[in-house]
C-alpha positions as CSV (number, residue, x, y, z in Angstrom):
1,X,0.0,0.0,0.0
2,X,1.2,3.5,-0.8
3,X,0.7,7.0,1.0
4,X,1.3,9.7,-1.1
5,X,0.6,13.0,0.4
6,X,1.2,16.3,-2.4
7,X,0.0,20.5,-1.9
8,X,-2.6,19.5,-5.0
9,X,-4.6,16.8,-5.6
10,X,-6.7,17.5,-9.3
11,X,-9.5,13.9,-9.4
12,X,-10.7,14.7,-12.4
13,X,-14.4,13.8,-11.3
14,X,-17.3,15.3,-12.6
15,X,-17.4,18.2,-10.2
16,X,-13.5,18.4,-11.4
17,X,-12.6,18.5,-7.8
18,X,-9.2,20.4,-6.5
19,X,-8.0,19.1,-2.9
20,X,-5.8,21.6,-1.3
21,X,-2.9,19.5,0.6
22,X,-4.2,16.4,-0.2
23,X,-3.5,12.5,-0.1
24,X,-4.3,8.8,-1.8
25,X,-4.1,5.6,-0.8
26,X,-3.0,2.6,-3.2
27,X,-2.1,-0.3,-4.1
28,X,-3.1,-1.5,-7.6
29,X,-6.7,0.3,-7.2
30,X,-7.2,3.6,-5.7
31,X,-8.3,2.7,-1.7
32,X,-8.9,6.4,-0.9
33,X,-8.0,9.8,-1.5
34,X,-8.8,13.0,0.4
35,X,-7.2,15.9,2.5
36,X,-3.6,14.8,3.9
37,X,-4.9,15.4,7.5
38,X,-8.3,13.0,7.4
39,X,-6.2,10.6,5.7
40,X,-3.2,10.3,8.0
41,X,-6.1,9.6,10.5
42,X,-7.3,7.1,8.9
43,X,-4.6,5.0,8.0
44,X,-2.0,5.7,10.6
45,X,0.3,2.9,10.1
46,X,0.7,3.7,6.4
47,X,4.6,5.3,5.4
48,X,4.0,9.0,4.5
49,X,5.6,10.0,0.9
50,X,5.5,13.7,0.2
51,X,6.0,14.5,-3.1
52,X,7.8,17.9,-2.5
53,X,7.1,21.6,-2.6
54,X,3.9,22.8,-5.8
55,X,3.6,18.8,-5.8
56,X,0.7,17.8,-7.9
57,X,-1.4,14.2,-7.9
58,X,-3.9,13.6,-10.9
59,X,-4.9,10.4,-12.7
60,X,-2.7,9.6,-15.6
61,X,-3.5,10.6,-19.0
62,X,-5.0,8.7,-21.6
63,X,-4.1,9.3,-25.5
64,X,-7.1,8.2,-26.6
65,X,-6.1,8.0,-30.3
66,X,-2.2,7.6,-31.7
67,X,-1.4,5.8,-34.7
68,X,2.7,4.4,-34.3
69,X,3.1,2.5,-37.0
70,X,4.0,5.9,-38.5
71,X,6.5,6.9,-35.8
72,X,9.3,6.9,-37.9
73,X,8.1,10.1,-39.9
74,X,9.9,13.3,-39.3
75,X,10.8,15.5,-42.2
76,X,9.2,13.1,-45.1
77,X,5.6,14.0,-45.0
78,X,3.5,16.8,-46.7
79,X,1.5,19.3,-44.7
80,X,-0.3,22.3,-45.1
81,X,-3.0,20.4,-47.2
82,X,-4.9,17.1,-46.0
83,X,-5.0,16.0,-49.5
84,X,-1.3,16.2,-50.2
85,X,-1.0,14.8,-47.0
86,X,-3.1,11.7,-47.3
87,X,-0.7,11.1,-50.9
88,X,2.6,11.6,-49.4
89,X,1.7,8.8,-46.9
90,X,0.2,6.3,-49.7
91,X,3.8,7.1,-51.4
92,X,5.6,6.9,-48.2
93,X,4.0,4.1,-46.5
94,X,6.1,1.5,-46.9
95,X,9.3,3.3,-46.5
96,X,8.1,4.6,-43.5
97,X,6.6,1.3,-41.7
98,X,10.0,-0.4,-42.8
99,X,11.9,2.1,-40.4
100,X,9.3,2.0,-37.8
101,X,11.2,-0.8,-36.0
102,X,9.8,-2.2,-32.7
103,X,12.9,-0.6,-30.9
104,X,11.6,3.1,-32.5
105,X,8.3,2.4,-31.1
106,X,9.3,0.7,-28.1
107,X,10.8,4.0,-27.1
108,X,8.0,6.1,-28.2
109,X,6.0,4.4,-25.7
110,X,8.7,4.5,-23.0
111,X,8.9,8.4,-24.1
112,X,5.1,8.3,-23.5
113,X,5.1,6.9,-19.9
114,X,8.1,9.8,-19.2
115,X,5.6,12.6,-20.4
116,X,2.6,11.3,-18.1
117,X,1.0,8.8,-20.5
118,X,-0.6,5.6,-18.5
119,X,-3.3,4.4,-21.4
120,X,-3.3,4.6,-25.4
121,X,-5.8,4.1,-28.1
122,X,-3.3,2.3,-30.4
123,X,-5.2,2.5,-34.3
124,X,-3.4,-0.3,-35.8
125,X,-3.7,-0.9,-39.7
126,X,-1.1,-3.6,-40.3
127,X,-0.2,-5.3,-36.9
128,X,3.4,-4.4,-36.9
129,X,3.0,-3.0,-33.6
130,X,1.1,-4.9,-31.6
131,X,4.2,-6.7,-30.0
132,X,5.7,-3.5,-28.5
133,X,2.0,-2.7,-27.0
134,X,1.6,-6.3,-25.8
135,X,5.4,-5.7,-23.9
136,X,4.7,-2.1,-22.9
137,X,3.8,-1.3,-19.2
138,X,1.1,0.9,-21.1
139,X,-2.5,0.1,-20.8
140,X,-3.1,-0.6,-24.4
141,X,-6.8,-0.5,-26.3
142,X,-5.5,-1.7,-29.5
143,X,-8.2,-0.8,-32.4
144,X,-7.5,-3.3,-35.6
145,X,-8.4,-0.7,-38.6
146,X,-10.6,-1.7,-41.5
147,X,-10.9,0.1,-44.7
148,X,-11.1,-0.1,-48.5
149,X,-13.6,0.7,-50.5
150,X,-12.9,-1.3,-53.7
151,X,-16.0,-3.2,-54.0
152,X,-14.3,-6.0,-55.8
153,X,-12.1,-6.9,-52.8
154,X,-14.0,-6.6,-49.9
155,X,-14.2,-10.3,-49.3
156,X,-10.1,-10.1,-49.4
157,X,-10.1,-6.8,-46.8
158,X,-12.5,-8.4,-44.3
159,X,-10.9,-11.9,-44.1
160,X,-7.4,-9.9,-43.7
161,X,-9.3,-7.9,-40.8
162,X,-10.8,-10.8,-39.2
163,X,-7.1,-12.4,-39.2
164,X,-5.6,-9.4,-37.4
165,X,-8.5,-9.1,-34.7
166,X,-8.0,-12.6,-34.0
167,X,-4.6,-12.2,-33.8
168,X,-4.8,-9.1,-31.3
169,X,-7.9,-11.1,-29.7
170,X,-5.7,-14.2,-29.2
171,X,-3.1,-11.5,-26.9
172,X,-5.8,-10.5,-24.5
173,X,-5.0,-9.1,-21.1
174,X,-5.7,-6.6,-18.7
175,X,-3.3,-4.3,-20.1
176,X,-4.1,-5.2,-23.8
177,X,-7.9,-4.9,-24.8
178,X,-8.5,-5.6,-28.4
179,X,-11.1,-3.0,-29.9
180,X,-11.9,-2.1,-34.0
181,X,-11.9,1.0,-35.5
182,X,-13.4,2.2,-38.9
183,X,-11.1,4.3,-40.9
184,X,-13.4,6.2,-42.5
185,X,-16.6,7.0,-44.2
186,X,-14.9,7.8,-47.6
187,X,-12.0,5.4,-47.3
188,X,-14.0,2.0,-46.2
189,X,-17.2,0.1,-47.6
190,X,-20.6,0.0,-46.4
191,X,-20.2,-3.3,-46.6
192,X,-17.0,-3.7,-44.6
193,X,-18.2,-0.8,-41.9
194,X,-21.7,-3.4,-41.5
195,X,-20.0,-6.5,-41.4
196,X,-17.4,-5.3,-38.9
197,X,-19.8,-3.5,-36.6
198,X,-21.3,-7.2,-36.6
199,X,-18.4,-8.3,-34.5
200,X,-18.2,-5.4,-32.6
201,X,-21.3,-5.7,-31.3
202,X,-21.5,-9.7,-30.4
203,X,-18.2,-9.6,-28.5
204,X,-18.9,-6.0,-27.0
205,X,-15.8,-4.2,-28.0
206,X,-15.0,-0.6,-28.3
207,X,-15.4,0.9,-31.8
208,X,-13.3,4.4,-33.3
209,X,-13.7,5.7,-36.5
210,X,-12.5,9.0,-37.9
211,X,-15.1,11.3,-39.2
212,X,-15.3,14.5,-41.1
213,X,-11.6,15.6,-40.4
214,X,-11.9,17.8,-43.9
215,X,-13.0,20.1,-46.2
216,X,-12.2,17.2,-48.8
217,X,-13.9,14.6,-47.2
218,X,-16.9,16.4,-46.6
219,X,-17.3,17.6,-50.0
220,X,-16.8,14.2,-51.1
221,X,-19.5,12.6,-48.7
222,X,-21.7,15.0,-49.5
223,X,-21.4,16.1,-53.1
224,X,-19.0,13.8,-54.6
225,X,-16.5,16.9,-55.6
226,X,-14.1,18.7,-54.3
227,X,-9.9,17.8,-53.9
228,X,-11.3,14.2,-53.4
229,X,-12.9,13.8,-56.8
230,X,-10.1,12.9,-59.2
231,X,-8.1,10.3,-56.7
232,X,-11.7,8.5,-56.5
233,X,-12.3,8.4,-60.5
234,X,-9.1,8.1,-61.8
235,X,-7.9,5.8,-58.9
236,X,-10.5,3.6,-57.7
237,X,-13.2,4.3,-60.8
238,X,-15.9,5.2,-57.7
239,X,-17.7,8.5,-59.5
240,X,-20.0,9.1,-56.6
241,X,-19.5,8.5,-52.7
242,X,-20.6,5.4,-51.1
243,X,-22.2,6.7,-48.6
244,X,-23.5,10.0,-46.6
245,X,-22.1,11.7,-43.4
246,X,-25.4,10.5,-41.6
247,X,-25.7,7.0,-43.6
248,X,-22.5,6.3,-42.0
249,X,-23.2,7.3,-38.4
250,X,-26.5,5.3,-38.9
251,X,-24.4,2.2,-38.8
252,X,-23.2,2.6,-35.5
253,X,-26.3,2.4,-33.2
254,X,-25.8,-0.2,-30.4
255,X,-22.3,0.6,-29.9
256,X,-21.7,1.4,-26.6
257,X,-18.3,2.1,-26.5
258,X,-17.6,4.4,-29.3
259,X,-15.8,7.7,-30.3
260,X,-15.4,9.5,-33.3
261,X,-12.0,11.2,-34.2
262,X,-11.7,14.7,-35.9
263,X,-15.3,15.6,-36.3
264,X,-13.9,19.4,-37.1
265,X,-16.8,19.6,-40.3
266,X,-19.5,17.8,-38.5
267,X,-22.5,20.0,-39.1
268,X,-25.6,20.2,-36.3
269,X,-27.1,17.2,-37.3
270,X,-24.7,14.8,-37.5
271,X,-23.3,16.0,-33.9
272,X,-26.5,16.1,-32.8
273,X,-26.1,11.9,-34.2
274,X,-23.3,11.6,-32.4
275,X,-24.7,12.7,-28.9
276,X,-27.3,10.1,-30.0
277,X,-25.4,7.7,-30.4
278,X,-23.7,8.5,-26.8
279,X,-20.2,8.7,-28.2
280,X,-17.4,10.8,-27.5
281,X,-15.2,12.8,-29.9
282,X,-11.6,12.6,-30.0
283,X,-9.6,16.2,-30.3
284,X,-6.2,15.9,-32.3
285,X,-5.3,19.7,-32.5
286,X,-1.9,19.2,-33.4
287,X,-2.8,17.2,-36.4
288,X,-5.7,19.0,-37.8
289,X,-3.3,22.4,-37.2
290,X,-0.6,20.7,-39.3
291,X,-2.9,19.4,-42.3
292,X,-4.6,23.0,-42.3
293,X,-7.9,21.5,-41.2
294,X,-10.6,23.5,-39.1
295,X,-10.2,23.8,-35.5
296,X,-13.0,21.7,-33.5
297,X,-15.8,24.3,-32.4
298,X,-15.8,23.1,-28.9
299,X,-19.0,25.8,-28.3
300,X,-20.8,23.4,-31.0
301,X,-19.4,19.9,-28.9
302,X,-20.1,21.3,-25.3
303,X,-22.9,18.3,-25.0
304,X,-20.8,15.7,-26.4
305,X,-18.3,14.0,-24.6
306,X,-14.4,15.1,-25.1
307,X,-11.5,13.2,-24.7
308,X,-7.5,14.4,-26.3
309,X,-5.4,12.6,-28.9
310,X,-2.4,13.3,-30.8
311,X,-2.9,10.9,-33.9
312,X,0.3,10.1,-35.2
313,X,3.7,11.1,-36.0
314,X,2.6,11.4,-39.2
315,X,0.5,14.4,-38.4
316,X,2.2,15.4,-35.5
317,X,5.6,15.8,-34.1
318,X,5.6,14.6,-30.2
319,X,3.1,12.0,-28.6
320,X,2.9,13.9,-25.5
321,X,-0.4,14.6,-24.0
322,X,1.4,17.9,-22.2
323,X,2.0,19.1,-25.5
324,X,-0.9,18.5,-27.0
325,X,-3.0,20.5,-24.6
326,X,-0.8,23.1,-24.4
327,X,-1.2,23.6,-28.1
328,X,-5.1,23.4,-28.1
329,X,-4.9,26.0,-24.8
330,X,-4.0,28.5,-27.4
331,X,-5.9,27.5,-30.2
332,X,-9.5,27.9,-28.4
333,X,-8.7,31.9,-28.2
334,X,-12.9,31.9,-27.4
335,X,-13.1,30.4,-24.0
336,X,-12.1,31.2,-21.1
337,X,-8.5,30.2,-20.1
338,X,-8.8,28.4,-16.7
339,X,-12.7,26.6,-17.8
340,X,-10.7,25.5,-20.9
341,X,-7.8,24.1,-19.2
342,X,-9.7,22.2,-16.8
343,X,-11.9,20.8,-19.7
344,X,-8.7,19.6,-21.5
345,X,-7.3,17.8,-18.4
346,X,-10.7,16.6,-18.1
347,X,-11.1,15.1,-21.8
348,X,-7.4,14.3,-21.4
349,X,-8.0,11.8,-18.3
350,X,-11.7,10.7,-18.0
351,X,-13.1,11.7,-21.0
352,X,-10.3,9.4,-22.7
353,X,-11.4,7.0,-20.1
354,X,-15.2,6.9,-21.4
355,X,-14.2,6.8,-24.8
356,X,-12.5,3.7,-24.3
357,X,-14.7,2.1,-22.0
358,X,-12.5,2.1,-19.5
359,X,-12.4,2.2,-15.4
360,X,-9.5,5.1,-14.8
361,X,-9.4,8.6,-15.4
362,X,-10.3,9.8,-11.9
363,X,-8.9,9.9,-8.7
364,X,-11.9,8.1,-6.7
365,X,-12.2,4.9,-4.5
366,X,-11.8,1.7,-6.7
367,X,-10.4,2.7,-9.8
368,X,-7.3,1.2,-11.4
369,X,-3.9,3.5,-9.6
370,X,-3.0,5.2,-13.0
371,X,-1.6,7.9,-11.4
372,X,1.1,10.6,-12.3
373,X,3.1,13.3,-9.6
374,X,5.4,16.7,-10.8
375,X,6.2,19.7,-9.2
376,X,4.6,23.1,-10.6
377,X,8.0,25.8,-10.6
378,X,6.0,28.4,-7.8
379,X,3.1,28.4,-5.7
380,X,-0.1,28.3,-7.1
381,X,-2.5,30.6,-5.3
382,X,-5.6,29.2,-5.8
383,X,-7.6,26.0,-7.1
384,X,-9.0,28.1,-10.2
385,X,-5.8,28.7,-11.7
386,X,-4.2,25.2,-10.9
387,X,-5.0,23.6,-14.4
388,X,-3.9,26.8,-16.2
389,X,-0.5,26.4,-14.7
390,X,-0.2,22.5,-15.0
391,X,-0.6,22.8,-18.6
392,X,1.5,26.3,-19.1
393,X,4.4,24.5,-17.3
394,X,4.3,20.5,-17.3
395,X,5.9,18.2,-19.9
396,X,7.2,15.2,-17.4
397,X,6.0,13.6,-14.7
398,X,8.9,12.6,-11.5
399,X,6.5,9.4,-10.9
400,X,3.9,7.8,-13.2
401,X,2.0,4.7,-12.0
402,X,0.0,2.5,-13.7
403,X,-2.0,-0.1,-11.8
404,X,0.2,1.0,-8.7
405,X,3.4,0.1,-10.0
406,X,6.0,3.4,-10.5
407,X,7.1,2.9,-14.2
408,X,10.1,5.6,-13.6
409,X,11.4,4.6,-10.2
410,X,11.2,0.9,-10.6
């Protein structure tokens, strides 16, 4: 059992609750948490560890969507275009998942756990790295992708998906929860999006799918123009799209752990679909910022659940959740700075925690001890400003559990 006693405590519950000189009690689930005083009460045998002067306590955070089969881009990618983009990685892709080796993503994930990280989303479209999350101390929900749309090989793409599930299925653990994710309404079949929500629903998984991410993709979907238009006819001889923005979320009803990522061109009703649907969206600022997509309207998403994600580094050039709220603190110039940083600590621990159906992403009694400790560089005067100052001036943690264990002090 641990006792860790810090000046801030931030649980991250629904009240988003700040305890002034605060403790929690441990071992591989949370046994209690409160103010330092009631708690050294209460468990008066227990060996004290303070974590220091501007000490902070809050529950690890949870990238709820990061793609690193691509972690071997730096330089070689386009941005400034999601179109360009999206061709530099069809020419790149092999060159770049032949670099990717499982020691570069081995330490991307160790890198991850340094910067606060205790749970990933891993989209996985080829497999190649499900060994390094299967032997990371990460918790892992590892989503095997579907998508093509070539109606002519469908029964090829969904026999190759059923043999990567199975495979990630066959790995099963506490730590590594096997999930699906679509890749798209304009990259994947109606066919292959029904079929796979099949599964998803008998064996109860937890479903991701990016949606409206583009100005492309949205004209596409909806008008079968746009930047989209010649790749489609010249390419894949499709001259109108297979489906609608609403057909698509249709699909998904009964899935009761589900998130959509992007959603920056959703319109009112297809968010309104998605709060139907009780799903979460998934916020990758970075990567729409780099592909000169829109920025997420959060005013339009306020009834929809948030959680944080920093895609890949294909679109992005760090994997740390600091970072990545940082950079949307300053993006969302319309809201008010402390209410927004709270929200982004809050989508960056439970609401990543609801998207992926899992039982973390607070500081309460019973949940699994994914916890992370650093030291803000002054005082903080007051509760209200704590979250502005954890993301103006954190980018490591000095101790990050996960499931009780300390992966930096081992």
């Amino acid at each position: 059992m641990k006792f860790l006693h810090s000046d801030w405590i931030v649980t991250c519950d629904d009240e988003f609750t700040v305890i002034s000189n605060g403790a929690i009690v441990f071992d591989t689930k949370i046994i209690d948490v409160g103010s330092f005083e009631d708690m050294k009460k209460k468990y008066t045998n227990a060996n004290i560890e303070y974590l220091g002067v501007n000490s902070v306590l809050m529950p690890g955070l949870i990238n709820t969507h990061v793609h690193l089969e691509f972690s071997a881009n730096k330089t070689t990618l386009k941005y400034g275009n999601f179109v360009k983009w999206l061709f530099s990685v069809m020419a790149n892709r092999e060159d770049l998942i032949e670099k990717a080796t499982k020691e570069l993503i081995d330490d991307e994930l160790k890198k991850m756990i340094a910067n606060g990280t205790t749970t990933i989303g891993a989209i996985s479209s080829y497999g190649f790295d499900m060994e390094s999350c299967i032997n990371s101390s990460l918790n892992v929900v590892y989503f095997t992708e579907v998508l093509g749309s070539k109606a002519d090989m469908i029964d090829t793409l969904f026999l190759d998906f059923k043999e990567k599930l199975k495979s990630a299925v066959a790995q099963k653990s506490e730590k590594f929860i096997p999930a699906i994710a679509i890749h798209s309404p304009y990259s994947t079949h109606p066919f292959l999006i029904r079929e796979v929500l099949k599964i998803a629903k008998e064996k109860n998984m937890t479903v991701s799918a990016h949606f409206q991410e583009s100005v492309a993709e949205n004209d596409w979907l909806n008008h079968s123009s746009g930047e989209f238009e010649t790749f489609f006819k010249d390419m894949l001889d499709q001259h109108i799209s297979l489906t609608t923005p609403s057909e698509f979320l249709d699909q998904f009803k009964g899935i009761e752990n589900l998130s959509f990522t992007h959603c920056v061109e959703a319109n009112e009703k297809e968010l309104k679909q998605i709060k139907n649907l009780g799903a979460s969206i998934t916020h990758c600022p970075n990567s729409n910022r780099l592909l000169n997509n829109t920025i997420l309207n959060l005013s339009y998403t306020k009834d929809i659940p948030l959680a944080l994600g920093t895609d890949g580094l294909s679109s992005n050039h760090t994997l740390n959740m600091f970072e990545e709220m940082r950079n949307s603190f300053f993006m969302h110039t319309n809201l008010d700075a402390n209410h927004l940083a709270q929200k982004l600590i809050a989508a960056t621990t439970a609401g990543g925690a609801k998207a992926l159906g899992l039982n973390k992403g607070i500081l309460a009694k019973n949940l699994d001890a994914d916890i992370i400790s650093f030291n803000l560089p002054d005082s903080c005067e007051s509760s209200e400003d704590l979250s502005t100052a954890v993301i103006l001036h954190t980018t490591k943690t000095t101790h990050t559990y996960i499931k009780g264990i300390d992966e930096l002090n081992k």
